[in-house]
BAFI-3210 file (N, C-alpha, C; in Angstrom, 3 decimals, decimal comma, padded with zeros to 6 digits):
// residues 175
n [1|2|3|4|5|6|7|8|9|10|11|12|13|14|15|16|17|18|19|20|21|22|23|24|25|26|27|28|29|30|31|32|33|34|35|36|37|38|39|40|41|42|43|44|45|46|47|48|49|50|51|52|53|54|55|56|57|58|59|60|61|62|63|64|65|66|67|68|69|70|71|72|73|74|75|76|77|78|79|80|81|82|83|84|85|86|87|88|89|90|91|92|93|94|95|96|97|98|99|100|101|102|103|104|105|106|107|108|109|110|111|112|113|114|115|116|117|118|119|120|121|122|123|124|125|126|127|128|129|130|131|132|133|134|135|136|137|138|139|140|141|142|143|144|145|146|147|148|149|150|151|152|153|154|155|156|157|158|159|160|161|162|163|164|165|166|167|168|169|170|171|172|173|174|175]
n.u [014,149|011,096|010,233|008,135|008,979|011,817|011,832|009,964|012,242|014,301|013,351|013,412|015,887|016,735|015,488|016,582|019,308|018,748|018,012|020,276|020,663|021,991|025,040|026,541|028,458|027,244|024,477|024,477|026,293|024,478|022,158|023,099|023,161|020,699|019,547|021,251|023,324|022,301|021,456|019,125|016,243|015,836|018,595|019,613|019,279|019,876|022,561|022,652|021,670|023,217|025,508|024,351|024,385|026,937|027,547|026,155|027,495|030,125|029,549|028,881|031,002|032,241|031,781|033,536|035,431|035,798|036,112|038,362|039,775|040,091|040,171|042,177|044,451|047,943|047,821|047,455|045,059|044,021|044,748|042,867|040,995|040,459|039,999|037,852|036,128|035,819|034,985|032,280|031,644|031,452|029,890|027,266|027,320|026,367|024,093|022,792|022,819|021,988|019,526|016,655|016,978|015,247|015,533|018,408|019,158|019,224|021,119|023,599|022,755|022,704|025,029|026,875|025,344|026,463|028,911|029,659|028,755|030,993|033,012|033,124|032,786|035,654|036,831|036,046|037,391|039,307|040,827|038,817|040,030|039,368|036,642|033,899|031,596|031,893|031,432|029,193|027,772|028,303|027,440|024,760|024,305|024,812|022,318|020,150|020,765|020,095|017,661|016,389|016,774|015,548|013,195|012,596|012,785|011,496|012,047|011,426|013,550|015,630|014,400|013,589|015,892|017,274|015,540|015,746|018,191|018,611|017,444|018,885|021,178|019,951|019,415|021,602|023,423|021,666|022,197]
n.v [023,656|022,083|022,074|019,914|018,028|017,873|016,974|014,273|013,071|013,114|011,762|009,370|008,378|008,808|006,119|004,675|004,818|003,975|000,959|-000,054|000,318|001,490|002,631|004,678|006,566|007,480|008,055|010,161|011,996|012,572|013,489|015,378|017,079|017,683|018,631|020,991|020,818|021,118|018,798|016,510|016,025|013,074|012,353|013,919|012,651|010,176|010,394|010,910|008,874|007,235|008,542|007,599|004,882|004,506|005,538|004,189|001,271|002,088|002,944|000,331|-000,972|-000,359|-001,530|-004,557|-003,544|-002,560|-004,689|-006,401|-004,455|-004,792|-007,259|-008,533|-007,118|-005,870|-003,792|-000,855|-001,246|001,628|003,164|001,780|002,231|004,669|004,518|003,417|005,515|007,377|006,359|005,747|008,365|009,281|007,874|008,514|011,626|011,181|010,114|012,051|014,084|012,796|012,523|013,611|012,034|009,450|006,655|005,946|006,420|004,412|002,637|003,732|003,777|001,361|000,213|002,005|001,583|-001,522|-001,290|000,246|-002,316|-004,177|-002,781|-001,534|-004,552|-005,492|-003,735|-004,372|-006,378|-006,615|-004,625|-006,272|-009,082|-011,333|-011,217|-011,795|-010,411|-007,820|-007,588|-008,728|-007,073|-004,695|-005,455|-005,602|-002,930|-002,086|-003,353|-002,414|000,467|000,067|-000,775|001,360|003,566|002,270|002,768|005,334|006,355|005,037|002,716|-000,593|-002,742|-001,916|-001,805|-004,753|-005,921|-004,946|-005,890|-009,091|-009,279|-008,747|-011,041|-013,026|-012,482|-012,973|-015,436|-016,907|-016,250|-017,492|-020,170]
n.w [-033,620|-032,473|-029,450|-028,548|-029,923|-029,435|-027,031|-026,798|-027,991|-026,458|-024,719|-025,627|-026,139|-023,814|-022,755|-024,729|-023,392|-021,036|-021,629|-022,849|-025,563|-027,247|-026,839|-023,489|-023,948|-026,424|-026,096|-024,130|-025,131|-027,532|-025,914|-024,835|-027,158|-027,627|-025,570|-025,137|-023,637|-020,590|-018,454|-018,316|-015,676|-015,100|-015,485|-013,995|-011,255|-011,018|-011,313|-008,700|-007,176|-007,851|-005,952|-003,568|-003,436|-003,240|-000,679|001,085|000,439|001,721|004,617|005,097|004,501|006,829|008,834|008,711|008,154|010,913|012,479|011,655|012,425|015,146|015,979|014,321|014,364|015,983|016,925|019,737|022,213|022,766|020,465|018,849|019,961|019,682|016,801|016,614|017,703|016,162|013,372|014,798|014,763|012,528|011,246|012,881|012,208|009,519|009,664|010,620|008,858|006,478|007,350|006,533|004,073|004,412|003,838|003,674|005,921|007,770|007,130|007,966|010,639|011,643|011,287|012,896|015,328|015,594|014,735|017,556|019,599|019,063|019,261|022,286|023,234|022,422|023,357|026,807|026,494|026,669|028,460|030,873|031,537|032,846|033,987|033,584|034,345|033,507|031,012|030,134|031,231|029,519|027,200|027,936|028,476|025,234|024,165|025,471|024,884|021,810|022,313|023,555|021,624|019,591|020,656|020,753|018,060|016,387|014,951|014,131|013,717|015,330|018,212|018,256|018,241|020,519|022,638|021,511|022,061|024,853|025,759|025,062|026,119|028,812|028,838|028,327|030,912|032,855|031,776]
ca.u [013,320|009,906|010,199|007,459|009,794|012,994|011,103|009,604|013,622|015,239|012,805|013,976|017,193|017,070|014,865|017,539|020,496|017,874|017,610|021,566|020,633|023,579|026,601|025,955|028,892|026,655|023,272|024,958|026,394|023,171|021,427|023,702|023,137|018,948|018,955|021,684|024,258|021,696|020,872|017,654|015,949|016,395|020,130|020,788|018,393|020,638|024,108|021,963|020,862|024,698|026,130|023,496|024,634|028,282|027,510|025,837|028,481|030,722|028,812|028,083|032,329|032,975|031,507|034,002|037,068|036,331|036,428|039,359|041,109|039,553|040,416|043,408|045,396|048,325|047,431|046,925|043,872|043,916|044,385|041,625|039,149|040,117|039,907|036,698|034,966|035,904|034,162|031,299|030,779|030,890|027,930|026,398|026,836|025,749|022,626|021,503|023,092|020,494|017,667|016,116|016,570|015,069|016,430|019,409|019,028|019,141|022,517|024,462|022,711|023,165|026,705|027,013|025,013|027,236|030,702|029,485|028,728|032,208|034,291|033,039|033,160|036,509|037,748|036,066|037,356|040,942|040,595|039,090|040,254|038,960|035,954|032,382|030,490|031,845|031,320|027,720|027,675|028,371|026,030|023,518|024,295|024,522|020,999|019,641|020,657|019,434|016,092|016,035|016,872|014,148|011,531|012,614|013,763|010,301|012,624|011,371|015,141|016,317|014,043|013,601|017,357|017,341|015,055|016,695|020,015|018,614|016,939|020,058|021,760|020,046|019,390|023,689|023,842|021,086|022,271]
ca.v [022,471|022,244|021,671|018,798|017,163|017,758|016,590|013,420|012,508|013,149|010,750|007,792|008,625|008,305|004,583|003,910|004,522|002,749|-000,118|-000,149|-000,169|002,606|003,003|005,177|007,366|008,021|008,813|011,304|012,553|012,667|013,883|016,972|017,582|018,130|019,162|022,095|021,068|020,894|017,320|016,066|015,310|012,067|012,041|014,243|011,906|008,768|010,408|011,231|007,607|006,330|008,418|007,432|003,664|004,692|005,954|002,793|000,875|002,687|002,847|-001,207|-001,416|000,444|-003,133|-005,436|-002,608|-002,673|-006,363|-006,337|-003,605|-005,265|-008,622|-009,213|-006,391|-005,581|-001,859|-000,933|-000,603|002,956|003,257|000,783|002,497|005,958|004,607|002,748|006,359|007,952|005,539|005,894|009,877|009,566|007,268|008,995|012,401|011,003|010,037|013,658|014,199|011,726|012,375|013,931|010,657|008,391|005,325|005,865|006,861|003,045|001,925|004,519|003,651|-000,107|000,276|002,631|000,319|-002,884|-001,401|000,191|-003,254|-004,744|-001,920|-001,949|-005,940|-005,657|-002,803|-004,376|-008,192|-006,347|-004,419|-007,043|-010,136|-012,300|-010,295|-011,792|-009,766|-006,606|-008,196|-008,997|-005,210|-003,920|-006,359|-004,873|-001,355|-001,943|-003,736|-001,287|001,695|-000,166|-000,780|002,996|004,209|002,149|002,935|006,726|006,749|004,433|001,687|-001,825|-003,377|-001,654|-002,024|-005,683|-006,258|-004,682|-007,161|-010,097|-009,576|-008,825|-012,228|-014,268|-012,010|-013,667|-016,757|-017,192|-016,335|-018,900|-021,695]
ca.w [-033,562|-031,708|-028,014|-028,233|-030,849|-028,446|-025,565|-027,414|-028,989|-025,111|-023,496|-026,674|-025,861|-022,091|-022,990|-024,697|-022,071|-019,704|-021,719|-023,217|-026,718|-027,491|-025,333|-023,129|-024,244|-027,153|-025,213|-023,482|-026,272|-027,989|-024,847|-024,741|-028,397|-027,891|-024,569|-025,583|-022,601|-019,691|-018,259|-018,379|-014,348|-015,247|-015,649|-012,660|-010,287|-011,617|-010,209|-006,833|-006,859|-007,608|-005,070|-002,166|-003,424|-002,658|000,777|001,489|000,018|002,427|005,531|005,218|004,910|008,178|009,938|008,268|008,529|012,079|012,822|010,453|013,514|016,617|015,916|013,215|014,307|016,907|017,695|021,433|022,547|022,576|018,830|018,185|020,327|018,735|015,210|016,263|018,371|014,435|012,607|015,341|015,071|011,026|011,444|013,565|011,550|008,492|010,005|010,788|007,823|005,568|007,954|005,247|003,314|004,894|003,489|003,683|007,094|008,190|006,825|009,109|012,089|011,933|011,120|014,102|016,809|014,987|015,455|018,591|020,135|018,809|020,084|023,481|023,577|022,413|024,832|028,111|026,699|026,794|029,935|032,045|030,684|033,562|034,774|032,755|034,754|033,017|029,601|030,587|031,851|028,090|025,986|028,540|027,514|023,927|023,840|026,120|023,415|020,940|023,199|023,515|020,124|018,296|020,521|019,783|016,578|015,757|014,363|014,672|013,929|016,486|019,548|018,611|018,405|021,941|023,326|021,219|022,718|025,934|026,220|024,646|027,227|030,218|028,799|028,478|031,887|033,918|031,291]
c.u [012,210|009,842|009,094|008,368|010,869|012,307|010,760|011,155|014,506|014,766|013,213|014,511|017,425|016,333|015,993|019,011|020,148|018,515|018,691|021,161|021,369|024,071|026,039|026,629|028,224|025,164|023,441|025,290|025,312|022,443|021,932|023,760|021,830|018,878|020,108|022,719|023,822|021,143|019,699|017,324|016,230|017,980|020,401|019,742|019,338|021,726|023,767|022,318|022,103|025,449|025,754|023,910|025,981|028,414|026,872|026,454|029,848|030,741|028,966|029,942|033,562|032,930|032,874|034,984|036,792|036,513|038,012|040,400|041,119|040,641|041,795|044,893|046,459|048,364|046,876|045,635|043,722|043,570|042,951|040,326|039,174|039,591|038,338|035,478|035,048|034,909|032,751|030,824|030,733|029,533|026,838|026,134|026,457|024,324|022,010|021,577|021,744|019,437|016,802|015,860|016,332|015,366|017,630|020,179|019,969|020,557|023,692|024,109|022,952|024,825|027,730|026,998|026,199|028,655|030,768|029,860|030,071|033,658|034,523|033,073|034,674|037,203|037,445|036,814|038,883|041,543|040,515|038,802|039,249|037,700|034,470|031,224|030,456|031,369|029,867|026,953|027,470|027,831|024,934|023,238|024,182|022,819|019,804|019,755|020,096|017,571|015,662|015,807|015,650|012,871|011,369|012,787|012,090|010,812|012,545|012,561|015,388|015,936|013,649|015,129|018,043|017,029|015,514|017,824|019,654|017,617|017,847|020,958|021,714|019,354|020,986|023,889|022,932|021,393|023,715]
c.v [022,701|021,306|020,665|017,672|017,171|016,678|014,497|012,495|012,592|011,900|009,495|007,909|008,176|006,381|004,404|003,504|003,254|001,584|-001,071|-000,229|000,685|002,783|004,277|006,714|008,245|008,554|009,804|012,249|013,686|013,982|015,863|017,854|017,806|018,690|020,557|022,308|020,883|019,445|017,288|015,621|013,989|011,893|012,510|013,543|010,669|008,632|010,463|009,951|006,806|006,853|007,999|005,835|003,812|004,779|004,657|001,846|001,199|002,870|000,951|-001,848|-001,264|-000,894|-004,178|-004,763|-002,522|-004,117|-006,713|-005,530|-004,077|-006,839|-009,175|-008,188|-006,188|-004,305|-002,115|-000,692|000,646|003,170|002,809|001,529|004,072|006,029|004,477|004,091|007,021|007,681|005,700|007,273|010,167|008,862|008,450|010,800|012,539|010,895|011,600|014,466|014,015|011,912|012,512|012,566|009,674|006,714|005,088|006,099|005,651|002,560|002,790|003,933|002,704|-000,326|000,859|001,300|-000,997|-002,389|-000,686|-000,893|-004,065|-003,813|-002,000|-003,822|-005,875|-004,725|-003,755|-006,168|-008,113|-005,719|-005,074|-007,943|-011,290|-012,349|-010,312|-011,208|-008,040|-007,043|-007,920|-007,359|-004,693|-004,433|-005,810|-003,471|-001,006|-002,126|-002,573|000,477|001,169|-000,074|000,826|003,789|003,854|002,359|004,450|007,067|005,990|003,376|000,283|-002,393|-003,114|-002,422|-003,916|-006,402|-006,305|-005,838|-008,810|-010,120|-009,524|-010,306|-013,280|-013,995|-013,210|-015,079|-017,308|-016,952|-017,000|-020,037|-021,744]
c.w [-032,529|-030,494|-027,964|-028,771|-029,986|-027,757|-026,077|-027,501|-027,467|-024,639|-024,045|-026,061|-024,416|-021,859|-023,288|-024,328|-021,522|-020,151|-022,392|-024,870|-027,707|-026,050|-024,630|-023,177|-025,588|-027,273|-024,753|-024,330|-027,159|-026,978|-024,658|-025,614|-028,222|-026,698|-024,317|-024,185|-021,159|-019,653|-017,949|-016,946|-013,992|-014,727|-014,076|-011,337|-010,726|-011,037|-008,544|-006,282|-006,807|-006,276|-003,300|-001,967|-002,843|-001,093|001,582|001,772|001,548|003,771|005,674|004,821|005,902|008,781|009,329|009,018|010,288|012,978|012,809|012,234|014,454|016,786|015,201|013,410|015,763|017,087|019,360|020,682|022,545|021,486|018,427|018,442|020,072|017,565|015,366|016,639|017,023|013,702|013,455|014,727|013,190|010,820|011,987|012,581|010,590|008,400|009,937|009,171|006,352|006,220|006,870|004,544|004,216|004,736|003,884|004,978|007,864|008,165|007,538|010,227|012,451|011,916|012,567|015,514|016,353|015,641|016,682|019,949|019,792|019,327|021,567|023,984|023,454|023,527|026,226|027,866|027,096|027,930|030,986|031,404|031,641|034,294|033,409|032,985|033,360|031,459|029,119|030,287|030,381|027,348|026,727|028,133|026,774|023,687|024,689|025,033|022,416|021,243|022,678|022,059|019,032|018,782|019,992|019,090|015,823|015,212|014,656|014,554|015,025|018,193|019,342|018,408|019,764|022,583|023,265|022,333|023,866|026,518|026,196|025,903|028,711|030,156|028,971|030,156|033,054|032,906|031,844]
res [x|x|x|x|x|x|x|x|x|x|x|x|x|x|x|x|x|x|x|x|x|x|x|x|x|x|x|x|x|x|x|x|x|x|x|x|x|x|x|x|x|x|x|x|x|x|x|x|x|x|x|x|x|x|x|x|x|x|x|x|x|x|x|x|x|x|x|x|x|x|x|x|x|x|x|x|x|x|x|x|x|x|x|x|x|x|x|x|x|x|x|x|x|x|x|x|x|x|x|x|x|x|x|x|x|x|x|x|x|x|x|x|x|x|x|x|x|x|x|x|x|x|x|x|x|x|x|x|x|x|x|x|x|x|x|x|x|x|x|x|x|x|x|x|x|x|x|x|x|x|x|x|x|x|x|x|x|x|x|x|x|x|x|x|x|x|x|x|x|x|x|x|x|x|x]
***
């Protein structure tokens, strides 16, 4: 058959995955019958694009799952703040990880700074139970990395998240 005519009968075919107007067990099908077993850019840009949603997905259920350990669970402290430095350094190596992608960049690092700031609240709220200075002390530190990170990282979230918290900060403590 004449590679304009392939070419022409792949691109239907992938419209009509797109657009569901055959199952998609029979696009594929199809797809593997003109394109002789090799996937079309299309197709393999589609699994990219599902598994970058997964990692997202995944990343954006570390924040819950650590609430979920901090808060609802009887584990020492120890445990908690091993599980939680875990969950930190997969963030964090996903990021250098995705640099490259820049999108996807984002949903690690917020996840990171997030259960960051909930680990250390929860360690110093369990440590020094009676002691608001230290409390104070670690919302200062968090917002302060955040400060830092978005002016170097270039990330407006970040460095105005910094400043946020560091104004609610010392507004909570002259009210």
């Amino acid at each position: 058959m004449d590679e304009n005519r392939k070419k022409i009968i792949v691109n239907e075919l992938l419209y009509w995955k797109k657009s569901r107007m055959l199952p998609d067990r029979y696009c594929d099908y199809l797809l593997a019958l003109y394109t002789v077993g090799s996937q079309p850019k299309e197709i393999k840009k589609h699994k990219s694009i599902m598994g970058l949603d997964l990692a997202k997905i995944t990343f954006l259920l570390l924040i819950p799952i650590s609430a979920l350990l901090i808060y609802f669970t009887e584990l020492s402290i120890i445990l908690q703040t091993a599980i939680l430095i875990l969950f930190i350094f997969a963030c964090v190596f996903f990021v250098f990880y995705f640099s490259r992608k820049v999108k996807l960049m984002h949903v690690p690092i917020i996840s990171s700074a997030l259960i960051l700031l909930m680990g250390s609240v929860g360690l110093v709220s369990e440590v020094y139970r009676e002691n608001q200075k230290a409390l104070y002390a670690a919302l200062v530190i968090n917002c302060v990395l955040w400060l830092l990170a978005g002016l170097k990282l270039k990330f407006q979230y970040l460095w105005i998240s910094g400043v946020l918290g560091w104004v609610l900060i010392v507004i909570s403590i002259f009210i």
